[in-house]
N, C-alpha and C positions, 0 to 999 in steps of 0.2 A: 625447525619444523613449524609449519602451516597446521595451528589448530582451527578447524572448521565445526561447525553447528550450522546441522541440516535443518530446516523448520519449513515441512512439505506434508500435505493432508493424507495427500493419495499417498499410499504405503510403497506401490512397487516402484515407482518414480524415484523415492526417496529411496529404498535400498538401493538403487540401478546406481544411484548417485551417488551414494556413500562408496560402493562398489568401485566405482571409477574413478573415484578422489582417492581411494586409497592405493590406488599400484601407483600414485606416484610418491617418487620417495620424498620429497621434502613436505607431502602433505596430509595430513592428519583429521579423519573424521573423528571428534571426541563423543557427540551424540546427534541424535535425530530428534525430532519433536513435531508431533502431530497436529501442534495448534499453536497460537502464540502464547498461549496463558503455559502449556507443557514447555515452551522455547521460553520465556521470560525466567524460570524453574531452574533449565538447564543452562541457563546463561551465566545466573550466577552460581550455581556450580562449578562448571569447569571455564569458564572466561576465556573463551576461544578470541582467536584474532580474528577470524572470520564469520558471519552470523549470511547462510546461505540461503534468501527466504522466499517464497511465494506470497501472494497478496492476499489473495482469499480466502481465509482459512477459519473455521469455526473457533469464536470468543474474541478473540483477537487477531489483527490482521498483521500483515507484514510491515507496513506503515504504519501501525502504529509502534511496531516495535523499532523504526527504523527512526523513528519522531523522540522514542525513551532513551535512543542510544548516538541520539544527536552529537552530545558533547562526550561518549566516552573512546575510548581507544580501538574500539571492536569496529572494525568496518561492515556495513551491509551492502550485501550485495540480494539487490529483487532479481529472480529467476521467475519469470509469470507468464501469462499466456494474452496479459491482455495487456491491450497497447490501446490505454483511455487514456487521453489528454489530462484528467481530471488525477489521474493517478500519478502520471508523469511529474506531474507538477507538484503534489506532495512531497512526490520521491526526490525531488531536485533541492524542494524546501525544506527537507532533512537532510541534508547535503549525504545521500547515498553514497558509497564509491559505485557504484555500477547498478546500471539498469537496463537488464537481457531479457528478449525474448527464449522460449523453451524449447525454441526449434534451433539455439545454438547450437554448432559442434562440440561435443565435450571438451577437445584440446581447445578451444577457445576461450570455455566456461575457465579451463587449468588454467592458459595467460591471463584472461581477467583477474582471476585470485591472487597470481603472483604481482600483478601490476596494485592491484588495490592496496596489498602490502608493501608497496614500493612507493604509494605516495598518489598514484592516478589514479584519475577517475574518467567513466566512460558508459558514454549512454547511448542507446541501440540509435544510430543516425535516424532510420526512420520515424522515430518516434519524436527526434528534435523537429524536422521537416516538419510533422504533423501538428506539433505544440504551436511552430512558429506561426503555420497558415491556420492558424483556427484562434476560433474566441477563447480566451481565459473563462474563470469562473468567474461569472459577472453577481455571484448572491454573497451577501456579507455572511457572516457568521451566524449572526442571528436569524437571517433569512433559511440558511443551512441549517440550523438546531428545528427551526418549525418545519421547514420538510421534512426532516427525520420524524420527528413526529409524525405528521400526516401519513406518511410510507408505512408507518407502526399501525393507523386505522385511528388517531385521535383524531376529537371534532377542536372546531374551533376552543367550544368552553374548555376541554379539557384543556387544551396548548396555552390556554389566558391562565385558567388555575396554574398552570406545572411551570410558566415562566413569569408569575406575578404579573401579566400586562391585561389589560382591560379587552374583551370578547371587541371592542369595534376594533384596536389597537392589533389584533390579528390579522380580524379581516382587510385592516390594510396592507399589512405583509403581505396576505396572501394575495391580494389584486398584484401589489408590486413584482412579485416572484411569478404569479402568471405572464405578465408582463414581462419581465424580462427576459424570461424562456420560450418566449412565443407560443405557450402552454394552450391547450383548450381550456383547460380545468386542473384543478389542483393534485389529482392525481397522475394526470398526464404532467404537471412538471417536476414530479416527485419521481417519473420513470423515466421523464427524460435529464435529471438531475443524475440519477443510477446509472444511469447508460454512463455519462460523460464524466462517472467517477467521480463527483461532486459530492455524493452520499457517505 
């Protein structure tokens, strides 16, 4: 038996789903979780083989929980709706077993599951097309922690306060990270960071 853990915000999606993993006989919903902080809970509780998750989800995201369960035996599989380069490529970087769009067929979503437990892994083709013909994420880490900030509404001093680096020492990031986004302004490359899953 296929233990699965659902971890989906929207409620009727997530029953609909639990609903249709369960007529099959070798597979098993043991719980659902509405957020990732609810799904990190119920993971160690019941220690499903399978961790069935969406990406966007209030506290914690799917990738993050896909990034905690890197090295454990519980395979992830992303169920999402959004097909950012920027997310892809986390998902790949946590070595996923599968990464599906939501407009799957169910019997598909079922062979993915049984294939993840067998060892494969499998990512929506379009979404590889898409990673290949496009830019990666060109901002380092650091670049990425002060955009997050800035997308939160801090100023420069604050982001010099909160990561010990000197208020000119930002403002260089910040030209850099305009820069490399093709950005107007720092807000425009904190939403165009967003878009492209970077954030």
């Amino acid at each position: 038996m296929i233990k699965v853990l659902i971890a989906e915000d929207q409620g009727v999606l997530s029953s609909a789903l639990a609903m249709i993993l369960n007529l099959e006989e070798d597979i098993e919903v043991v719980g659902t979780a509405k957020d990732g902080v609810e799904a990190s809970l119920l993971l160690a509780k019941y220690q499903p083989d399978v961790l069935l998750t969406d990406i966007e989800m209030p506290q914690k995201t799917g990738l993050d929980l896909a990034s905690e369960l890197q090295d454990s035996p519980i395979k992830v599989i992303i169920l999402t709706t959004f097909a950012r380069d920027g997310y892809f490529e986390k998902a790949v970087a946590a070595k996923v077993a599968a990464y599906l769009l939501k407009d799957t067929p169910s019997e598909e979503l079922i062979e993915h599951i049984r294939s993840a437990m067998a060892g494969k892994t499998f990512y929506e083709p379009s979404l590889i097309t898409g990673y290949m013909n496009n830019q990666k994420n060109p901002l380092s880490q650091k670049e990425q922690e002060i955009l997050a900030l800035i997308s939160q509404g801090a100023t420069s001093k604050d982001i010099a306060g909160q990561l010990y680096l000197s208020d000119g020492t930002i403002r260089n990031y910040i030209s850099e990270i305009i820069s490399k986004l093709g950005a107007k302004n720092r807000i425009d490359a904190a939403a165009k960071a967003k878009e492209n899953g970077w954030l």
